[in-house]
C-alpha positions as a Markdown table, in Angstrom:
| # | Residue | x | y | z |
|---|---|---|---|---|
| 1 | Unk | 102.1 | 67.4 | 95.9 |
| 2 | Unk | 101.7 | 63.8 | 94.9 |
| 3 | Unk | 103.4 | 61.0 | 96.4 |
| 4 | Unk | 104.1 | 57.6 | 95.4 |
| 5 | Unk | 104.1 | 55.5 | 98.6 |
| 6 | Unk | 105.3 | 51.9 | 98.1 |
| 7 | Unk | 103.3 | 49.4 | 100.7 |
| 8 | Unk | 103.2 | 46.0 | 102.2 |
| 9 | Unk | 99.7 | 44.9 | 103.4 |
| 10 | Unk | 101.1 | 43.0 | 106.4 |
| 11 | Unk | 102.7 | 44.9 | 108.5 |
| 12 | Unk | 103.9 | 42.2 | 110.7 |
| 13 | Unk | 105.7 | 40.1 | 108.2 |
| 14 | Unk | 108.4 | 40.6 | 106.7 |
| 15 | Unk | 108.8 | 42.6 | 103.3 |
| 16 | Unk | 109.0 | 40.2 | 99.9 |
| 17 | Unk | 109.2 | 42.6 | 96.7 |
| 18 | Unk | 106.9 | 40.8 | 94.9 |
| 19 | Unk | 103.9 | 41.5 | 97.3 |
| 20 | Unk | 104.8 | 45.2 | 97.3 |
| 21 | Unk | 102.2 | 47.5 | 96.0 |
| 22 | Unk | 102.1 | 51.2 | 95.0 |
| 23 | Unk | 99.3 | 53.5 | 95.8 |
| 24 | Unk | 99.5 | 57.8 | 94.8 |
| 25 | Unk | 98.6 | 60.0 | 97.9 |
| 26 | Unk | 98.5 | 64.2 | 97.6 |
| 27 | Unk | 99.4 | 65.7 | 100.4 |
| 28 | Unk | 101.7 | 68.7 | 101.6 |
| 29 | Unk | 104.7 | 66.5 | 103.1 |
| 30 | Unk | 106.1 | 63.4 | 103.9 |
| 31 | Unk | 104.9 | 63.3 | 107.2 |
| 32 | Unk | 101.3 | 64.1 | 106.4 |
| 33 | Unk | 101.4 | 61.1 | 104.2 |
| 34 | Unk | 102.3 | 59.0 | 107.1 |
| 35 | Unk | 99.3 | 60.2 | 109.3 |
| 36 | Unk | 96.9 | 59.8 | 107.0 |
| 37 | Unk | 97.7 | 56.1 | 106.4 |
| 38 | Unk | 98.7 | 55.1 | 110.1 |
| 39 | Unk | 95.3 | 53.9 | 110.6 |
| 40 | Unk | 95.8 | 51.5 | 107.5 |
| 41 | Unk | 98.6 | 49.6 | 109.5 |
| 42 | Unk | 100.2 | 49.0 | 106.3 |
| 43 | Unk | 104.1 | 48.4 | 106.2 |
| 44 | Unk | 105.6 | 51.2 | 103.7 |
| 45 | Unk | 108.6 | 50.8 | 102.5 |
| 46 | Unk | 109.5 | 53.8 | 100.9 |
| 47 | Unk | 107.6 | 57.7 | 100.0 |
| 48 | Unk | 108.6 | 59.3 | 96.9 |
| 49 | Unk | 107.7 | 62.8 | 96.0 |
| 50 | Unk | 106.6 | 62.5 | 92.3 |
| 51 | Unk | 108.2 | 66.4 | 90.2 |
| 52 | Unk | 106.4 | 67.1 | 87.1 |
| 53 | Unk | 107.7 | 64.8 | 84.5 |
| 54 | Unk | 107.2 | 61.5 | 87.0 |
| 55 | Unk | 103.8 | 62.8 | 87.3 |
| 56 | Unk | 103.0 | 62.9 | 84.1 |
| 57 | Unk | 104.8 | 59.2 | 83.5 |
| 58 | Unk | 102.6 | 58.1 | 86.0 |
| 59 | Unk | 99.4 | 59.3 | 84.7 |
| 60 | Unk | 99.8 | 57.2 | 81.9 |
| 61 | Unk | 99.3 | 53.9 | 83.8 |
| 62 | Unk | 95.7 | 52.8 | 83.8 |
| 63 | Unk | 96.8 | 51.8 | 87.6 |
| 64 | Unk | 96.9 | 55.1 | 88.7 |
| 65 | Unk | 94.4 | 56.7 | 90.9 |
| 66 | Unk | 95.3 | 59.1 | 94.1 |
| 67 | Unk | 93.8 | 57.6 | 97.2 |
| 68 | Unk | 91.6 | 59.3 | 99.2 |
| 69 | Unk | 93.1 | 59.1 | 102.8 |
């Protein structure tokens, strides 16, 4: 599955929507997602499991590119 995790770079301040970023990450679950970017010490905000048709909408974007975590 691909997930849509939404991101502040500094995870010690406080979370201002203009500096929040998106980033696409496959993984099996939720949690997964998580681990793999604990190390990155980023503040996330919110996961969102993308279904087919978000997917797709997504692709479209010339931002999008699935991390490799």
């Amino acid at each position: 599955m691909i997930f849509k995790v939404f991101y502040q770079e500094l995870a010690n301040e406080v979370p201002v929507r203009e500096r929040t970023q998106a980033m696409y990450v496959e993984s099996e679950t939720e949690r997964e997602v998580r681990k793999k970017l604990a190390a990155k010490n980023l503040n996330i905000e919110y996961i969102q499991v993308l279904n087919e048709d978000h997917l797709a909408y997504e692709k479209q974007s010339e931002d999008f590119q699935v991390e490799n975590v």
